[in-house]
VOFI-612610 format. One record per atom (N, C-alpha, C): y, x, z; residue in three letters. Coordinates in steps of 0.001 Angstrom, whole numbers, padded with zeros to 6 digits, always signed. Layout:
BEGIN
YXZALA;...
END
This chain:
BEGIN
+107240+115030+118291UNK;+107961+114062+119100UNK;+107614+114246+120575UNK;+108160+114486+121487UNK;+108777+114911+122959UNK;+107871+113489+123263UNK;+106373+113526+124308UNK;+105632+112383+124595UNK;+106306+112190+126232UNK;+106319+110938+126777UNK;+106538+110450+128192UNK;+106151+111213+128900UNK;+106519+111308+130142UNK;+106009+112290+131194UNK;+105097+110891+132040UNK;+104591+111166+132746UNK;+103208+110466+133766UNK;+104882+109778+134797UNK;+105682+110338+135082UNK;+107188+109256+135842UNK;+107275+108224+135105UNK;+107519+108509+133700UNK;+107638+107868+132723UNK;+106469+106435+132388UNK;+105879+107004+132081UNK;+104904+105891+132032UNK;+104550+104801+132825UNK;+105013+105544+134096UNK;+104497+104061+135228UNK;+106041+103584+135387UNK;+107586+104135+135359UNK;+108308+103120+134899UNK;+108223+102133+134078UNK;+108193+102814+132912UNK;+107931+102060+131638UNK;+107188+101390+131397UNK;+105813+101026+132401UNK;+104379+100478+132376UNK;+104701+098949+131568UNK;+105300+098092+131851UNK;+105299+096680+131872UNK;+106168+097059+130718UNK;+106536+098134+129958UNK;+107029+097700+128495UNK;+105989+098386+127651UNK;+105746+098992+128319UNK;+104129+100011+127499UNK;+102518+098606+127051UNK;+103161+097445+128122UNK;+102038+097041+127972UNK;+101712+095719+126860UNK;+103287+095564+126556UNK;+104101+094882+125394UNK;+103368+095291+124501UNK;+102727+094180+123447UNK;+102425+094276+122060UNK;+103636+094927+121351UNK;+104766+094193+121525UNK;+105820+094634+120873UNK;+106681+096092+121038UNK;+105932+096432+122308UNK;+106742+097956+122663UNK;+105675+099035+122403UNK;+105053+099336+123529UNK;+104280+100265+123807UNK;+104755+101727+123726UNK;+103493+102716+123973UNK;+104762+103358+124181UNK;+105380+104218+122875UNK;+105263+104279+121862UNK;+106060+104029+120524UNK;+107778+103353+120845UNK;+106907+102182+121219UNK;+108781+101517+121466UNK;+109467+101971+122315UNK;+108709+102398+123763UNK;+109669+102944+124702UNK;+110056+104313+124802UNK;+109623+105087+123204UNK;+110243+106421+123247UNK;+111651+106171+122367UNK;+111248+105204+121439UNK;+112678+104746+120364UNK;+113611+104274+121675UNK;+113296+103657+122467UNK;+114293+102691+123438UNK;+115389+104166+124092UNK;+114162+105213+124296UNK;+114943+106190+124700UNK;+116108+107097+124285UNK;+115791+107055+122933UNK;+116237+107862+121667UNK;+117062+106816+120855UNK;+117581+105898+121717UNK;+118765+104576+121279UNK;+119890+104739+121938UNK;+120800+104401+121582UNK;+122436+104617+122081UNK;+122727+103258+121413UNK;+123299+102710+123194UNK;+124185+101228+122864UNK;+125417+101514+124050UNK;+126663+100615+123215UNK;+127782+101011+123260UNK;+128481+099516+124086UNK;+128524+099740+125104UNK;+129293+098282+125787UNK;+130416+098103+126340UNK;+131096+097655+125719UNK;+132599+097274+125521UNK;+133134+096671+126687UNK;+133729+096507+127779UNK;+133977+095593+129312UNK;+133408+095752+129902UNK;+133279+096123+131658UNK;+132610+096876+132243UNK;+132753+095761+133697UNK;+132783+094351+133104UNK;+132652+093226+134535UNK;+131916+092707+133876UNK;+132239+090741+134192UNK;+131012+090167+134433UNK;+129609+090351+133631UNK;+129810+090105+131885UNK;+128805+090275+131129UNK;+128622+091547+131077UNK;+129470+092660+130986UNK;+128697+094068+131030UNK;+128283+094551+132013UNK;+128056+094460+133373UNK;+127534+094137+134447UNK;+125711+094591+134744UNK;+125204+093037+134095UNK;+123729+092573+133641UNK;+123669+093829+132435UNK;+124275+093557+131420UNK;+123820+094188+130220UNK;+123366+095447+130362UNK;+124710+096165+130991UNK;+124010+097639+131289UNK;+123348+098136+132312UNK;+123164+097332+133668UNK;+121900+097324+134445UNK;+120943+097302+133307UNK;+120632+096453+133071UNK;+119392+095762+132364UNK;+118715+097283+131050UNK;+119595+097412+130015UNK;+119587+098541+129574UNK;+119399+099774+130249UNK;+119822+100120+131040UNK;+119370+101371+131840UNK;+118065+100883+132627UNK;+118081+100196+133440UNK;+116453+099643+133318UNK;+115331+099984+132588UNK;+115623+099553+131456UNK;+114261+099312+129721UNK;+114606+100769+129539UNK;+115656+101419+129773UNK;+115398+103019+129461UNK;+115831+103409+128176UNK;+117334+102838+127731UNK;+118273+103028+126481UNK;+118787+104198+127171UNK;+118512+105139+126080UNK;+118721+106832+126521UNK;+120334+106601+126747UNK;+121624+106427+126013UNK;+122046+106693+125891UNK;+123162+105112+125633UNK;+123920+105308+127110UNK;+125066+104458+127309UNK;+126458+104631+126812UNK;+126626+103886+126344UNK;+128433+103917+126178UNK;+128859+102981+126615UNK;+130329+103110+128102UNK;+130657+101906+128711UNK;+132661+102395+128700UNK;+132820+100807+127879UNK;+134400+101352+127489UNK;+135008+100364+128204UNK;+136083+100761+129375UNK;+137252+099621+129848UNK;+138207+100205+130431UNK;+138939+099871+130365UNK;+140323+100499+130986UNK;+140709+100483+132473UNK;+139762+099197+133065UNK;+140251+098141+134173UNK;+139626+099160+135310UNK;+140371+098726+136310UNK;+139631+099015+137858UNK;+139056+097694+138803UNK;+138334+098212+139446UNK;+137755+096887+140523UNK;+138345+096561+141389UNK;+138548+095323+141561UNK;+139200+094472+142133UNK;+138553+093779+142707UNK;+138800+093153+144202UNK;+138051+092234+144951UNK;+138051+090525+144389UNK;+138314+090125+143124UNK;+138036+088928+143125UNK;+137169+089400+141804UNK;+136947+090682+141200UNK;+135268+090580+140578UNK;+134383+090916+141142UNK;+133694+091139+142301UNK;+132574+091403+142901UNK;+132066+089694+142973UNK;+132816+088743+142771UNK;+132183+087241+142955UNK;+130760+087388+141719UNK;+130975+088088+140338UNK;+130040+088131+139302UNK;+130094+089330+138887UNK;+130970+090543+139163UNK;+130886+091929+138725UNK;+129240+092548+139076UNK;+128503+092338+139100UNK;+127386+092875+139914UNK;+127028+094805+139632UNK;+127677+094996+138875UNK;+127746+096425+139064UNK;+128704+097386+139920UNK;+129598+096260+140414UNK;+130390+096920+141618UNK;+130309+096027+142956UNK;+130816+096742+143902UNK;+130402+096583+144816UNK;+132028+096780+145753UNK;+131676+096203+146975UNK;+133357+096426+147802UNK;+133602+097806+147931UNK;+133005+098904+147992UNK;+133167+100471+148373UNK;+134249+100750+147263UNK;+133698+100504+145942UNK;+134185+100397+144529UNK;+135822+099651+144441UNK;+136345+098862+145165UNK;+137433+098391+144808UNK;+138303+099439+144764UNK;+139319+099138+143402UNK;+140428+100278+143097UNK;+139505+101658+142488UNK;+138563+101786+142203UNK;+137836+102761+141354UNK;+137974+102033+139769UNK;+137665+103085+138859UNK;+137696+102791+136998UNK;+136474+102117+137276UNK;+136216+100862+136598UNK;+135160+100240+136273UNK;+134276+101195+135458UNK;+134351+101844+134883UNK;+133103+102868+133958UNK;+132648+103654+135165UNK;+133377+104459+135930UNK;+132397+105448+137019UNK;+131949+104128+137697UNK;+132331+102928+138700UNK;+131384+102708+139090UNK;+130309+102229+138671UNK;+130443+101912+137247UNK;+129622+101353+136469UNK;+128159+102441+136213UNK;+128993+103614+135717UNK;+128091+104945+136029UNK;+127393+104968+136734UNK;+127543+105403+138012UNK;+126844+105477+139398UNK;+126189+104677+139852UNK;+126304+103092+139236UNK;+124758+102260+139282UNK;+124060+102179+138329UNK;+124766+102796+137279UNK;+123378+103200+136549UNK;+122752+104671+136282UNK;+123222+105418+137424UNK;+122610+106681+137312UNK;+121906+106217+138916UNK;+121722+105394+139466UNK;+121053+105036+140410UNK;+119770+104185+139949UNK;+119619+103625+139012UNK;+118759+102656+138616UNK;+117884+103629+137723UNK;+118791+104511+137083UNK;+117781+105454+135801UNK;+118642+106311+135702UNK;+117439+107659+136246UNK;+118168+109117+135694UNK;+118002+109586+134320UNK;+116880+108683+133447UNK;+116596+109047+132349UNK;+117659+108770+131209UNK;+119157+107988+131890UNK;+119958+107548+131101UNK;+121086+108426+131093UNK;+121897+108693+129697UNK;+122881+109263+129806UNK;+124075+108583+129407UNK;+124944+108162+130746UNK;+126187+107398+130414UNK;+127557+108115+130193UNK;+128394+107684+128938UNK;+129157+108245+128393UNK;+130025+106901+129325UNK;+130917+107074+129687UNK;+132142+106503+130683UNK;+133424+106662+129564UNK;+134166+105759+129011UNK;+135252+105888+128405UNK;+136432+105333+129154UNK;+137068+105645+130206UNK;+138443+104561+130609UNK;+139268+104795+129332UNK;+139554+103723+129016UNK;+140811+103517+128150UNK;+140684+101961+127936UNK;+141651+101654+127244UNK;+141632+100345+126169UNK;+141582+100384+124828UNK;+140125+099719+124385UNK;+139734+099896+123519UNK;+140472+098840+122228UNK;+141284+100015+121764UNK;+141949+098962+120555UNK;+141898+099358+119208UNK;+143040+098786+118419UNK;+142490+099123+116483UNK;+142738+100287+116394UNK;+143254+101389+116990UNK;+143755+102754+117142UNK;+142697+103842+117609UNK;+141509+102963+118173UNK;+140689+103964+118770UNK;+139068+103633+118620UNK;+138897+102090+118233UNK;+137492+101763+118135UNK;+136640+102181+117131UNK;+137221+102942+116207UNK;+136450+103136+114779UNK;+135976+104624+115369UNK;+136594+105256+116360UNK;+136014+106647+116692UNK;+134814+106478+117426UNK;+134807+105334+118479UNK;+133913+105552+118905UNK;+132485+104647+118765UNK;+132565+103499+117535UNK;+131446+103377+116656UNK;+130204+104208+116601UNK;+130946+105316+115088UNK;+129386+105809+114358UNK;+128674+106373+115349UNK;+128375+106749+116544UNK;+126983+107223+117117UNK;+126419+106294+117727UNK;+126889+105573+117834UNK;+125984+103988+118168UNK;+124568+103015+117689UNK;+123963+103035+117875UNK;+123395+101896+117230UNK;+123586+100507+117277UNK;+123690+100287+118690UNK;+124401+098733+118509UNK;+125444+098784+120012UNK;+125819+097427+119576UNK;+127360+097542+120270UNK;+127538+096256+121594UNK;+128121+096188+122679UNK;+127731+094235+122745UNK;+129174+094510+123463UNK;+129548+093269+122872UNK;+130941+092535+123116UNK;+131217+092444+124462UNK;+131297+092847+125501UNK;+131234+092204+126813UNK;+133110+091863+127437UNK;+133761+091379+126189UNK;+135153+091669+126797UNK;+135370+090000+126934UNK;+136921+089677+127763UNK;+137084+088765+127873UNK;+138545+087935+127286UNK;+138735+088360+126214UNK;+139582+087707+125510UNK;+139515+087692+124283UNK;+140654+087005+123297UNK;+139783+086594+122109UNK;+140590+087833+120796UNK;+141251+088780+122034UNK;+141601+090037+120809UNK;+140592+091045+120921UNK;+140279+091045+122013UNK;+139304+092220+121883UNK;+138059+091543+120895UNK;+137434+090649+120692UNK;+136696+089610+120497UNK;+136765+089879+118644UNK;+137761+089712+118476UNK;+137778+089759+117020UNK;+138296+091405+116303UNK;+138538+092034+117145UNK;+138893+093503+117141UNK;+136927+093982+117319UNK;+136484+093667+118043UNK;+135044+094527+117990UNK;+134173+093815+116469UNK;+134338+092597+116538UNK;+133639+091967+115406UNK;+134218+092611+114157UNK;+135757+092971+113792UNK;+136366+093637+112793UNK;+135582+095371+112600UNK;+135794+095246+113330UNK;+135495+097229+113518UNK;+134043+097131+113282UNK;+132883+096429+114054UNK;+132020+096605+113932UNK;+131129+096178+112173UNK;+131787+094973+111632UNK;+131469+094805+110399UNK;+132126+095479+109625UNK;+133170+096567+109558UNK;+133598+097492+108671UNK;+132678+099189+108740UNK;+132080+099070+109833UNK;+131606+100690+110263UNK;+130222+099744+110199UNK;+129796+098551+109999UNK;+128643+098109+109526UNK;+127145+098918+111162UNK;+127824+098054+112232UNK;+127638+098070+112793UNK;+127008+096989+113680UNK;+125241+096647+114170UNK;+125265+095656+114726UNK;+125757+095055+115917UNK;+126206+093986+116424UNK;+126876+093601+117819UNK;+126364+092264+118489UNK;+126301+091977+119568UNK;+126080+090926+119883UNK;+127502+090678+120603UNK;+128066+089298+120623UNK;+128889+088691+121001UNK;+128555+088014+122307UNK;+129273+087923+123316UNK;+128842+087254+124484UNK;+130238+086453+124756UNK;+130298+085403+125853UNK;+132045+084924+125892UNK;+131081+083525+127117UNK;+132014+083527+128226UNK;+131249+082836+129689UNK;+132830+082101+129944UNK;+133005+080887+130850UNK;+134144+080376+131013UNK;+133495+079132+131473UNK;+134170+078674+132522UNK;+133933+078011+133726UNK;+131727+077387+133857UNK;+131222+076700+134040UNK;+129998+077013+133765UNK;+129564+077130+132405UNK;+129774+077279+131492UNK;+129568+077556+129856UNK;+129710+078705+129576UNK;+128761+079019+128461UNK;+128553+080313+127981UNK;+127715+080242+126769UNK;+128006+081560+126011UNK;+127512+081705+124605UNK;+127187+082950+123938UNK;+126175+083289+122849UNK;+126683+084335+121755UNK;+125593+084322+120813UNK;+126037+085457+120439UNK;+125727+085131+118928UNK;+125735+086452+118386UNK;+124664+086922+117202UNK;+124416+088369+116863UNK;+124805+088560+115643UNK;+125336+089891+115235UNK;+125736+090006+113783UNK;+125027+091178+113578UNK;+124297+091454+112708UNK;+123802+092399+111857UNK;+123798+092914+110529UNK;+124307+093323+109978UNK;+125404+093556+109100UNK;+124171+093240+108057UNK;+124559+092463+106945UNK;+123526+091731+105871UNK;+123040+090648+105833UNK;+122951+090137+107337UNK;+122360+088922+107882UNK;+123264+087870+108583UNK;+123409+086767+108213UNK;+124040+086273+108783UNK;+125625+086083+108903UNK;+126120+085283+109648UNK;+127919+085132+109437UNK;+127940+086023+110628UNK;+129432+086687+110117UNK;+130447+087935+111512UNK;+130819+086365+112157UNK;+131201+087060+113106UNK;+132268+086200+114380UNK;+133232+085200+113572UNK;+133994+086137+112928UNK;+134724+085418+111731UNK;+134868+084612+110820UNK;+133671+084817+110345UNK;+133564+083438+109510UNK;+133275+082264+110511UNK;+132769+082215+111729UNK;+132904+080915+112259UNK;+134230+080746+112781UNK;+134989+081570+113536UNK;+136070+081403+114036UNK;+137438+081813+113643UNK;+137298+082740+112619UNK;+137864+082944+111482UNK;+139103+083074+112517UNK;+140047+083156+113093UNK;+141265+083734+113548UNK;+141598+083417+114980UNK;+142038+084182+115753UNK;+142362+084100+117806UNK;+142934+082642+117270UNK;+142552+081840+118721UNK;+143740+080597+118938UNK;+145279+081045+119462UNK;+146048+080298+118938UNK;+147239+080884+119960UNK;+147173+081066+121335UNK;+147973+081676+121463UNK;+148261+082342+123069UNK;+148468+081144+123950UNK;+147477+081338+124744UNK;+147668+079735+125881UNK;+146994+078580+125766UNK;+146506+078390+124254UNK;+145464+077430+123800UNK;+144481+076727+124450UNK;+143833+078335+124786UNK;+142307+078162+125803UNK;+142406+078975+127034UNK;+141869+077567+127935UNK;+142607+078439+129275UNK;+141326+079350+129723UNK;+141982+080589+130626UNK;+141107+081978+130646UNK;+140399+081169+132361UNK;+139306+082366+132624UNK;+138850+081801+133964UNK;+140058+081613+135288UNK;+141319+083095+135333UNK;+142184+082214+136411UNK;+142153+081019+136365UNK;+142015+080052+135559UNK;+143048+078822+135336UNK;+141555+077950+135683UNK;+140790+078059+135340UNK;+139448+076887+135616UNK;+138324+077630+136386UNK;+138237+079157+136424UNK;+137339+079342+137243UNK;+136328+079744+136493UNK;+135002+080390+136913UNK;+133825+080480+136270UNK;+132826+081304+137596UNK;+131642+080445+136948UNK;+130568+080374+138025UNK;+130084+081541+138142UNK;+129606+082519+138869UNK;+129390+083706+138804UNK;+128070+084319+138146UNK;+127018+083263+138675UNK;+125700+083439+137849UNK;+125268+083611+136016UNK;+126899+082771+135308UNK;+126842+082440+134240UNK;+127076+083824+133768UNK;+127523+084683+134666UNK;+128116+085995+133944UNK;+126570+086822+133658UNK;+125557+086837+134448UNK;+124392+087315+134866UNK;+123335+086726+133753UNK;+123215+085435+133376UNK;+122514+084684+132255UNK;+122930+085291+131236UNK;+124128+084956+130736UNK;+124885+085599+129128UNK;+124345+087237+129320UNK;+125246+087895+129976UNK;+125296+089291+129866UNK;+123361+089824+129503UNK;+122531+089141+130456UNK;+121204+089618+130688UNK;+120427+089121+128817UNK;+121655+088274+128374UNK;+121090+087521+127472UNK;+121683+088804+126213UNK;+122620+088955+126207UNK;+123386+089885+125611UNK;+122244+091185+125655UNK;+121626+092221+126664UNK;+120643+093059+126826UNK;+119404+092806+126061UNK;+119107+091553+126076UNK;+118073+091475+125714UNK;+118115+091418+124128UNK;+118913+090891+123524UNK;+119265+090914+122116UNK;+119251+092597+121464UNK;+119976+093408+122311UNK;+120359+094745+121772UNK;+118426+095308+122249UNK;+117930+095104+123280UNK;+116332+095170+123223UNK;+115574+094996+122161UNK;+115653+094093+121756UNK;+115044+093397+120764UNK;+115409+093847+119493UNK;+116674+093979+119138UNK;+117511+095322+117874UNK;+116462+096380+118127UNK;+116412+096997+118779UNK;+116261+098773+118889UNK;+114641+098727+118655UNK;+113818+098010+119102UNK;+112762+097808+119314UNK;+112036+097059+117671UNK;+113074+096308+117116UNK;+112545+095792+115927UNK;+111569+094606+115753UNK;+112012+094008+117408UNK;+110981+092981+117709UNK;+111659+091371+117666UNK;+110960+090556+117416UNK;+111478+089061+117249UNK;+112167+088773+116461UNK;+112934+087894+116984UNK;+114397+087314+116242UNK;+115397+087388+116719UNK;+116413+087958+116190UNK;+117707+087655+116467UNK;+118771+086545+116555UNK;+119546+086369+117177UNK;+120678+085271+116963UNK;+121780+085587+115909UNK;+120858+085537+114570UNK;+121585+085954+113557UNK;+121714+084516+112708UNK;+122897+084446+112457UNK;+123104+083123+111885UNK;+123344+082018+112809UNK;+122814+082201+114120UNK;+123256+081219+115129UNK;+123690+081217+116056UNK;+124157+080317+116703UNK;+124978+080883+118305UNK;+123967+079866+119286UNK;+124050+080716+120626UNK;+123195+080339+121672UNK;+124217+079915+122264UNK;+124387+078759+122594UNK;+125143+077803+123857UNK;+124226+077148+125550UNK;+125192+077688+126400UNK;+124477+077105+127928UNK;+125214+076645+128411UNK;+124763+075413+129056UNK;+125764+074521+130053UNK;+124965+074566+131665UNK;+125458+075229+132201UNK;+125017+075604+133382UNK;+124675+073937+133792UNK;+125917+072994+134223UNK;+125919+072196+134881UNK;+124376+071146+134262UNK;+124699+071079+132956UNK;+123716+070407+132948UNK;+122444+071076+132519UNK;+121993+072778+132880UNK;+120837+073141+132278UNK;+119791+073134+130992UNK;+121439+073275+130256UNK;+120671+073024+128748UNK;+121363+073750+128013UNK;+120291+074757+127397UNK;+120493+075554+126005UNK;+120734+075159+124795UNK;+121255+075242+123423UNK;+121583+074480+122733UNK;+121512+076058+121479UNK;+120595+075969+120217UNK;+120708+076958+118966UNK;+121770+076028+118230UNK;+122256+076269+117746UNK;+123180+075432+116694UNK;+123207+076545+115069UNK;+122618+076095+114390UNK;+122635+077065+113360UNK;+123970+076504+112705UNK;+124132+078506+112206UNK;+125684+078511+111871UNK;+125801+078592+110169UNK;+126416+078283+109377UNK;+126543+078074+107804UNK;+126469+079769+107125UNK;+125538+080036+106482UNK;+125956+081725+105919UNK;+127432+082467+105676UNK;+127029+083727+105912UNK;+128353+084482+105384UNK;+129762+083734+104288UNK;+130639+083589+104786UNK;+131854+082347+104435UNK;+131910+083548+102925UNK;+132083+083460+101887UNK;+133049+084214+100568UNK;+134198+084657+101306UNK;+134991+083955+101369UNK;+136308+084407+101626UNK;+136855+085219+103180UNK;+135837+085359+103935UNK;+135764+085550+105061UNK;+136770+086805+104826UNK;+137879+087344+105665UNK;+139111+088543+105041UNK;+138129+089852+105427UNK;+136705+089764+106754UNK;+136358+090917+106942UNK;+135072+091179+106383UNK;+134033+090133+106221UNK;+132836+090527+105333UNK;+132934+090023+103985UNK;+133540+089059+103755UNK;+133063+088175+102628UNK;+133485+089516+100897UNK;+133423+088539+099686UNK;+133192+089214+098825UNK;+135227+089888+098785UNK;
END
């Protein structure tokens, strides 16, 4: 096994010094591939944060370009960046933060036509999209290719998610079991959302897929993490086991 180089180590120091890591964990962290789906507000944090801890191996999928009303919470782009693919600039701050990372950049839109390809080399996956098809399209794909994911979802100061690990716990689905209609729930144009909330979730989202790869703690398996910015309160709400009838895990 290929040991840290002396660069290495004093990056890595403050995870080396982790009961839970050391440097055991921060060679697995290296030799991990996570796959992040939306390349604004929550994927943002997530894949800073990940290239940070030193996840060898990025996957960042979105179709979108930058635009000057996401730099309010995009924090991986920047004004230079407006009208660039969200994955290169997404790239280029994280080949600025860590050369030890290798980011795979996908522009496209990731739909039922194309997500099952780019699954199996993954180890885990995180939701960072912002609507409720992509939402139940990654939770589908990912519990059929038996794939773990964390779910993230932010909207005006509120925010949430919740982890699936295939064996453990309810998919997305069994709690929410099907999209609301179109128009139902209004998106941030319509109410807004605080920019920091994107930075909490998303960082919260990183740390979950950390904690996967690493084999450390607990997961938000079985439960969903709720934050209310305004009033500064976290909320576990444990969620009922895997539904039977659920159409994508159940029996």
């Amino acid at each position: 096994m290929v040991e840290l180089t002396n660069e290495q180590k004093e990056r890595y120091a403050r995870h080396i010094a982790l009961q839970e890591a050391g440097e055991e964990g921060q060679k697995k962290l290296l030799r991990s591939k996570a796959l992040i789906i939306g390349a604004g507000g929550l994927g943002s944090p997530a894949a800073m944060y990940l290239a940070a801890a030193g996840v060898g191996t990025l996957g960042i999928a979105d179709a979108d370009t930058v635009d000057l009303s996401n730099l309010q919470r995009q924090i991986a782009h920047g004004t230079e960046d407006i009208g660039a693919a969200k994955v290169l600039s997404m790239k280029k701050t994280v080949d600025k933060i860590n050369p030890d990372v290798e980011v795979r950049a996908y522009q496209m839109l990731v739909e039922e036509d194309n997500i099952m390809e780019l699954l199996p080399e993954y180890d885990f996956v995180i939701d960072a999209t912002d609507n409720f098809t992509a939402k139940f399209l990654i939770n589908d794909a990912c519990v059929k290719a038996r794939k773990p994911f964390c779910h993230g979802g932010i909207l005006h100061f509120q925010g949430q998610l919740m982890t699936y690990v295939p064996g453990q716990g309810p998919c997305y689905r069994c709690i929410f079991r099907n999209p609301p209609p179109e128009g139902a729930v209004p998106d941030c144009k319509q109410v807004g959302i605080i920019g920091a909330m994107a930075g909490v979730i998303g960082s919260l989202q990183a740390l979950e897929a950390v904690k996967y790869l690493l084999g450390a703690g607990e997961l938000l398996t079985g439960k969903l993490l709720t934050y209310d910015a305004l009033q500064m309160e976290f909320r576990t709400v444990k969620l009922p086991g895997p539904v039977p009838d659920c159409p994508v895990c159940g029996r």
